[in-house]
PAZALO-764725 format. One line per 8 residues: number of its first residue (from 0); their letters; for each residue y, z, x of C-alpha. Coordinates in nm, 4 decimals, m for minus. Example, Ala and Ser with C-alpha at 12.3 -4.5 7.8 and 13.67 -1.06 7.14 Angstrom:
BEGIN
0	AS	m0.4500,0.7800,1.2300; m0.1060,0.7140,1.3670
END
This chain:
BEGIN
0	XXXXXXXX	m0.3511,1.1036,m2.5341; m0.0957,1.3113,m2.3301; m0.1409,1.5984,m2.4862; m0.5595,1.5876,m2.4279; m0.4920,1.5808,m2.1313; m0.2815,1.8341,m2.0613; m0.5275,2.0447,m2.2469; m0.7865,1.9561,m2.0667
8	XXXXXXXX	m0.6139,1.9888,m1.7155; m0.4954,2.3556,m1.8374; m0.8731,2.3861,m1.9080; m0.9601,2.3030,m1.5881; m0.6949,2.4923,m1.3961; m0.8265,2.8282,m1.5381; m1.1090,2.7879,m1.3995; m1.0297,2.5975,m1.0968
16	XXXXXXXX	m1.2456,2.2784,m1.1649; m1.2002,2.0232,m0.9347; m1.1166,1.6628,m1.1422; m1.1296,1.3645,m0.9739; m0.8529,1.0731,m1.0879; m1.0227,0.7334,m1.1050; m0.8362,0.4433,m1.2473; m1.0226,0.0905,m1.2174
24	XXXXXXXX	m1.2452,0.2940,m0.9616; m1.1622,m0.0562,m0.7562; m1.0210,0.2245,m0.4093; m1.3258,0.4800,m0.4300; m1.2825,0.5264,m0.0359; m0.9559,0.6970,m0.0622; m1.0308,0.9684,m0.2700; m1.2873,1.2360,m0.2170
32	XXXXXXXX	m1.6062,1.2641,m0.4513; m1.5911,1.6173,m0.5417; m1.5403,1.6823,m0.8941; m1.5270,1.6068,m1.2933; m1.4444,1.2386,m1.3176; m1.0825,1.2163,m1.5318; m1.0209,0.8419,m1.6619; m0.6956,0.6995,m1.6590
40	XXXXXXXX	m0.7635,0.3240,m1.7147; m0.7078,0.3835,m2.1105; m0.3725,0.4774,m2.0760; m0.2251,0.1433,m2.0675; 0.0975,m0.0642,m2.1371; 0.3516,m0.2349,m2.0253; 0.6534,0.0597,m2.1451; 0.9499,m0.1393,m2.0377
48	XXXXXXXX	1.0632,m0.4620,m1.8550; 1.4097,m0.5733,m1.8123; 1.3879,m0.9459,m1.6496; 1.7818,m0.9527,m1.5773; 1.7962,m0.5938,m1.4703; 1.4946,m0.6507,m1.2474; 1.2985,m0.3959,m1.3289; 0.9604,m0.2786,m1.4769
56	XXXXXXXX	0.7776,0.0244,m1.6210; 0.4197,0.0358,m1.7296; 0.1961,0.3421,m1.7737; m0.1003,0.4241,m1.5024; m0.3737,0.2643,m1.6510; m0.2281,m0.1228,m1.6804; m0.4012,m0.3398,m1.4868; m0.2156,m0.4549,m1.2030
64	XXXXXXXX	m0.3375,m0.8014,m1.3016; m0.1732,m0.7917,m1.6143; 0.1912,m0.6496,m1.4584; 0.1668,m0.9656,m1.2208; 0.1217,m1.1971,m1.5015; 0.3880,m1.0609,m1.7017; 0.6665,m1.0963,m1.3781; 0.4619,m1.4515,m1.3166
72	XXXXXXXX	0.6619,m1.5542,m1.6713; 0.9410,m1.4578,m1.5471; 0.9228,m1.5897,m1.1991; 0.9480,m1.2425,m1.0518; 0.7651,m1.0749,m0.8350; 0.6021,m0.7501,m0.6513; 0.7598,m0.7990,m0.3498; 0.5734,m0.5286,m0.1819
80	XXXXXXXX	0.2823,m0.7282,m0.2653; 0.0443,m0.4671,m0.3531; m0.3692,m0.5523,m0.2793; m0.6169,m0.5621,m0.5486; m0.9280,m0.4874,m0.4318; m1.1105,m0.5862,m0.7659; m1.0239,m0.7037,m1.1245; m1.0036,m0.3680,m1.2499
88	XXXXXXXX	m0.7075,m0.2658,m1.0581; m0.4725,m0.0388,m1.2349; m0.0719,m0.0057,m1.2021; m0.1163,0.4093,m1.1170; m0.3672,0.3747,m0.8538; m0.1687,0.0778,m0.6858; 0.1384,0.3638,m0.6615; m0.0546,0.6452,m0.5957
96	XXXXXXXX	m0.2766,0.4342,m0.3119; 0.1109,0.3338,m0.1965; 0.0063,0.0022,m0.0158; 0.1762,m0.2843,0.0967; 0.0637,m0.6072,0.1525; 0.1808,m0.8959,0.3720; 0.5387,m0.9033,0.3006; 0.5719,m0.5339,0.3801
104	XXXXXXXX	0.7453,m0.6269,0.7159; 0.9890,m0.8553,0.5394; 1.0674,m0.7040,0.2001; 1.0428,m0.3333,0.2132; 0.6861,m0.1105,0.1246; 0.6174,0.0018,m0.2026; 0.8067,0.2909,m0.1923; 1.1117,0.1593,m0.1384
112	XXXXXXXX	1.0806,m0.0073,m0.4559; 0.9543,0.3595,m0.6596; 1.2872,0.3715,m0.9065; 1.1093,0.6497,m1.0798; 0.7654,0.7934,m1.2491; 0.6176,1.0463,m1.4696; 0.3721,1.3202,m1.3678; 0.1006,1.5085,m1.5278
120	XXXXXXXX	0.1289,1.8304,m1.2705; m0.1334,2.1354,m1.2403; m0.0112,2.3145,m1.4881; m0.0228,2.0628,m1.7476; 0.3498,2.0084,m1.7390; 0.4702,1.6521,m1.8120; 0.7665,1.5935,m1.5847; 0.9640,1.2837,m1.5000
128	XXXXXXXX	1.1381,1.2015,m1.1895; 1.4248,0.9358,m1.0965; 1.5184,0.6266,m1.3402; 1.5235,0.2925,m1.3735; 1.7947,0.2360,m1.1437; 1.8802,0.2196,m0.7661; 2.0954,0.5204,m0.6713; 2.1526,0.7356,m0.4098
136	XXXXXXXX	1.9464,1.0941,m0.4328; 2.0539,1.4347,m0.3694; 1.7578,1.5875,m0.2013; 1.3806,1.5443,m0.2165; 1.2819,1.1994,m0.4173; 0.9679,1.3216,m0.6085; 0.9052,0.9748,m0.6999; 0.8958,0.8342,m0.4005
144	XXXXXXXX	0.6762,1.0993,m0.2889; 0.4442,1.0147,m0.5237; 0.3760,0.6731,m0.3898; 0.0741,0.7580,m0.1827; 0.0145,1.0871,m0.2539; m0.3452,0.9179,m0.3862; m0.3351,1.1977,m0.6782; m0.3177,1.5489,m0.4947
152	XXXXXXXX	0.0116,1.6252,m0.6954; m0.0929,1.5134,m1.0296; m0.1189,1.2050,m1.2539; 0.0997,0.9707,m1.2336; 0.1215,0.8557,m1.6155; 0.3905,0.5877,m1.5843; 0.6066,0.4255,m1.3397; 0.9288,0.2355,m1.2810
160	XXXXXXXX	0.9525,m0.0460,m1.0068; 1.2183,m0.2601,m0.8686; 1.1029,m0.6209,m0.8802; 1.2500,m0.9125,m0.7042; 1.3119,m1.2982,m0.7952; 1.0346,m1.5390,m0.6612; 1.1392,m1.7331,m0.3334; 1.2393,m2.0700,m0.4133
168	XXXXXXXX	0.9654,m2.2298,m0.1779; 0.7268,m2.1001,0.0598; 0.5655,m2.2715,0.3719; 0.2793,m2.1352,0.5961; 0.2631,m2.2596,0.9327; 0.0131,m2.2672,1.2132; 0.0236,m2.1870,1.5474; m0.2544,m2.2058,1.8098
176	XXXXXXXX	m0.2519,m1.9395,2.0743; m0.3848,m1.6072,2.1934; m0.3171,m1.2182,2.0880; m0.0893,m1.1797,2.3635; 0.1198,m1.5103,2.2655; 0.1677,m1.4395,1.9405; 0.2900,m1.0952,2.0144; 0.5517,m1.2180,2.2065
184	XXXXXXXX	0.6172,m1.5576,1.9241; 0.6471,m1.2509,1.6990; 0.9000,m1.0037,1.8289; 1.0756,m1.2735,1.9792; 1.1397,m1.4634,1.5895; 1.1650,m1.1025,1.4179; 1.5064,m1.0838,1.6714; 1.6401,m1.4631,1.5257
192	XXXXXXXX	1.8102,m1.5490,1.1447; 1.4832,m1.6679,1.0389; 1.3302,m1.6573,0.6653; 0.9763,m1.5320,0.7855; 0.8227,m1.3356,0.5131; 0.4683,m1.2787,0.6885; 0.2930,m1.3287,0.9650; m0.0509,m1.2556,1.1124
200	XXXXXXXX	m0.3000,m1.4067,1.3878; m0.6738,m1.3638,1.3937; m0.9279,m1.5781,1.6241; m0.6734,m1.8019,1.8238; m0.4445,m1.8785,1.5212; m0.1027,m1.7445,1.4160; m0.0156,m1.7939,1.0318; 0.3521,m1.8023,1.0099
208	XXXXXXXX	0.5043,m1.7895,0.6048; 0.8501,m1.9140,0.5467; 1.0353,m1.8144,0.2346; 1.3786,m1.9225,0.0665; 1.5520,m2.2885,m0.0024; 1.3805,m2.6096,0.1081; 1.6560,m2.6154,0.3293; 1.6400,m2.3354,0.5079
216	XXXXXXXX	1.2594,m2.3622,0.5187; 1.2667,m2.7008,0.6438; 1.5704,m2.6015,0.9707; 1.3229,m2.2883,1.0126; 1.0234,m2.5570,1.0734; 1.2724,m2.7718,1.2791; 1.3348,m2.4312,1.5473; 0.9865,m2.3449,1.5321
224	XXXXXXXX	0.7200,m2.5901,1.5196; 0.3448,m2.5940,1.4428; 0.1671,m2.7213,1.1668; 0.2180,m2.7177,0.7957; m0.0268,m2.5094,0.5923; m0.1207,m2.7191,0.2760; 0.0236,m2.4703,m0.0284; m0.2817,m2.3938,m0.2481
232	XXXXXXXX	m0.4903,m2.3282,0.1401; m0.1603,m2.0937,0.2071; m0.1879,m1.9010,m0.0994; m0.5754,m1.8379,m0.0417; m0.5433,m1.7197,0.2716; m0.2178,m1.4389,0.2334; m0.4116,m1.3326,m0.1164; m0.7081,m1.2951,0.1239
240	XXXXXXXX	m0.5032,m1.0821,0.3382; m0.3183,m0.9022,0.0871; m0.6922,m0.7842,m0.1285; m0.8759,m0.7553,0.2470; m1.0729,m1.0271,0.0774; m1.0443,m1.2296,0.4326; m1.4032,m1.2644,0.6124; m1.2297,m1.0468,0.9085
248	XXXXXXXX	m1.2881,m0.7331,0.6387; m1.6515,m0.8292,0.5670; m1.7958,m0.5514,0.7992; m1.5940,m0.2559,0.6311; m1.7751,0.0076,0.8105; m1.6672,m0.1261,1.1818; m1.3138,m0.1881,1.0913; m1.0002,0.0312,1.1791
256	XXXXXXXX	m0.6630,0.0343,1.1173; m0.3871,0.0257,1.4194; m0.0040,0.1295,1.3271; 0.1684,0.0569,1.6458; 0.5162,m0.0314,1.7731; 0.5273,m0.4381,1.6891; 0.6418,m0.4067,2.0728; 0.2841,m0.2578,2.1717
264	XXXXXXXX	0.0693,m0.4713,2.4193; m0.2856,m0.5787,2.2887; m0.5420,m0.2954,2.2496; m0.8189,m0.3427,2.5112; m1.1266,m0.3256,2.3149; m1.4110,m0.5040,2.2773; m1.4272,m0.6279,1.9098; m1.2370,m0.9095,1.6896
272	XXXXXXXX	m0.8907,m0.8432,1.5876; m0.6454,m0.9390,1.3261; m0.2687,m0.8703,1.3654; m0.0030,m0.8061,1.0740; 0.3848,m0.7778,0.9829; 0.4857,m0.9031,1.3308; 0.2664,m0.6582,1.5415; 0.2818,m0.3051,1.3667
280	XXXXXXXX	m0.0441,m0.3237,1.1776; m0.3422,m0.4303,1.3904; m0.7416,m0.4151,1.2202; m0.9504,m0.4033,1.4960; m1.3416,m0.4521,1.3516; m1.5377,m0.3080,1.6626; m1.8628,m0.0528,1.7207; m1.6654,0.1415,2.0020
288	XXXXXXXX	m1.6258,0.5043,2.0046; m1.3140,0.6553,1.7197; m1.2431,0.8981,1.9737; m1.1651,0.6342,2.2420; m1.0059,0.4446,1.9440; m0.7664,0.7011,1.8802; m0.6456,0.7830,2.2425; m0.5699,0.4112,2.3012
296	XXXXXXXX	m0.3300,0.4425,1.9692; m0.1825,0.7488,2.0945; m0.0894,0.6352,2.4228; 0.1241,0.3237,2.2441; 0.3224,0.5401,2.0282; 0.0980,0.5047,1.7052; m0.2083,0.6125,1.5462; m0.5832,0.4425,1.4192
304	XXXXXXXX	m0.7979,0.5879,1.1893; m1.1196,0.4021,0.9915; m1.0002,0.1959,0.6949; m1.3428,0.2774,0.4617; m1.3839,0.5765,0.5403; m1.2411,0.9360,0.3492; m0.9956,1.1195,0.5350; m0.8229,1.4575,0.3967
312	XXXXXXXX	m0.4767,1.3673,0.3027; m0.3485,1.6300,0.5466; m0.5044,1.4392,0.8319; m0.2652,1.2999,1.1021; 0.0595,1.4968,0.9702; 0.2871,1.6742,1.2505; 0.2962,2.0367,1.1451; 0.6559,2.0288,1.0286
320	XXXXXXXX	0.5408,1.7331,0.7856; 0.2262,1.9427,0.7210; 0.4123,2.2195,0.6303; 0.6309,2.0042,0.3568; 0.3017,1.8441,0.1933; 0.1285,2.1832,0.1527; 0.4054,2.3219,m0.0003; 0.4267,2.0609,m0.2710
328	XXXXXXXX	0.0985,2.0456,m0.3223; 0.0992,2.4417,m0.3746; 0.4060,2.3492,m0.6276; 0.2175,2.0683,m0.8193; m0.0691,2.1701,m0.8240; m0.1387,2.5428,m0.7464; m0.4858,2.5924,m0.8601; m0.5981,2.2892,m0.6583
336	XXXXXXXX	m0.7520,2.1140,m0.9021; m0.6909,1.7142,m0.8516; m0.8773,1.4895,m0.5859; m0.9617,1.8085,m0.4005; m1.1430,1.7540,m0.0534; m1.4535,1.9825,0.0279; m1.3163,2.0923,0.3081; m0.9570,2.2522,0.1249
344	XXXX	m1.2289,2.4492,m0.1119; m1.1829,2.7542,0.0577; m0.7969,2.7399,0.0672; m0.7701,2.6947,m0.2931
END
């Protein structure tokens, strides 16, 4: 299968057609629609999983489901906690999307957990990058870079991940209060030994989860208070969360994303909000202006941009940043041939 592809991206770089990667097709907003549809989904498997060395490979088109499952046996985990925004979706577009879900804060993004992958560049060259081990690295991680990249570089045919051991327990409390409150309950506990591996608050309530040892999760419960979460009404509401399956995300098209310093006051605007990872990430569902949006994240140190909505993967980069991601992209993929944007047409 490798080797029709590579044929067929050679085929398409002399002649500078546009493909467009699609795994499950379950994150259609982040890539552009220009261009030939190219199919990963059938290239599936798990390649390699090590339970004691903690650590797993599997090629791009495995569902993300069935990776889960397969750590679930072991009691192992993501601990990135990466969404799935439908059934369908697959272990290369969860690295190339590069998302994190609630335990981002605690445990690390996904990233940080990239040991090492394969890539299907421009030219039709299959080239790996990094291992399966942690170790430090002499200059640019490719690997890394590919988590997120959302496909500009190339496919990412297969990838190796650091997993983790399952906590021991987990409790969810509840706190009543208001956005301001729990702003301040949140910086104040991410500054004290405590196991909190998520948090968030939406409409008056702050979710609280505890992981570790019964021990330590009952002391933690002792110091902080509120009310115990029952477990299977826990899990249903971080998976909501994590897959933006929550009722908060039911009006996609008014929804934007905040990244802010966790120490930012609460953004005046008129609309329902839903805070994340101790402050940092704020969704802000509202029909005000983007432009007004935007200023309001600039002047606390951060940036907000619409969460269903295309942007060019350029957008929002400082020029000496923009200057590194063009020039990789000019390496990878010199023809400009994968997930191109309309608007890079003329620059390729």
């Amino acid at each position: 299968m490798i080797e029709q592809w590579q044929e067929r991206i050679c085929a398409a770089a002399s002649l500078a057609t546009p493909l467009r990667l699609v795994g499950g097709g379950s994150k259609p907003w982040l890539i552009p629609e220009q261009g030939e549809v190219f199919n990963t989904a059938e290239y599936s498997g798990i390649v390699d999983y090590e339970p004691s060395e903690l650590v797993i490979t599997a090629r791009c088109g495995t569902p993300l489901a069935e990776v889960e499952a397969l750590l679930e046996q072991e009691q192992q985990m993501l601990a990135f906690e990466p969404p799935r925004f439908g059934a369908n979706s697959t272990w290369g577009g969860c690295i190339a999307a590069g998302l994190s879900g609630p335990r981002r804060a605690s445990a690390g993004a996904l990233r940080d957990f990239v040991l090492g992958a394969q890539l299907l560049n421009g030219k039709g060259q299959l080239l790996n990058f990094g291992g399966q081990v942690m170790k430090n690295v002499a200059g640019y991680d490719i690997s890394r870079a590919l988590a997120g990249s959302l496909g500009v570089l190339g496919i990412i045919t297969q990838a190796s991940v650091k997993v983790l051991p399952k906590p021991q327990h987990e409790y969810t409390l509840r706190f009543e209060t208001d956005q301001i409150q729990a702003l301040r309950f949140m910086n104040e506990w991410a500054g004290r030994p405590l196991p909190i591996s998520a948090s968030a608050w939406n409409e008056g309530l702050l979710s609280v989860r505890l992981s570790g040892s019964e021990a330590a999760l009952n002391a933690a419960q002792q110091a902080l208070g509120g009310e115990r979460l029952g477990t299977e009404a826990a899990l249903q509401f971080w998976n909501s969360l994590r897959d933006q399956s929550h009722s908060f995300f039911h009006q996609a098209e008014k929804t934007w994303r905040f990244s802010l310093p966790s120490v930012a006051p609460a953004i005046p605007v008129a609309g329902e909000c839903l805070l994340e990872w101790g402050g940092p990430q704020r969704w802000i569902k509202t029909e005000e202006p983007g432009e007004r949006l935007v200023a309001l994240a600039l002047q606390n140190r951060g940036y907000a941009r619409p969460v269903y909505c295309h942007e060019h993967w350029l957008s929002g980069l400082s020029a000496p940043v923009r200057v590194i991601h063009e020039r990789l992209k000019a390496e990878f993929d010199p023809t400009n041939i994968f997930n191109r944007d309309p608007e890079s047409v003329a620059a390729s």
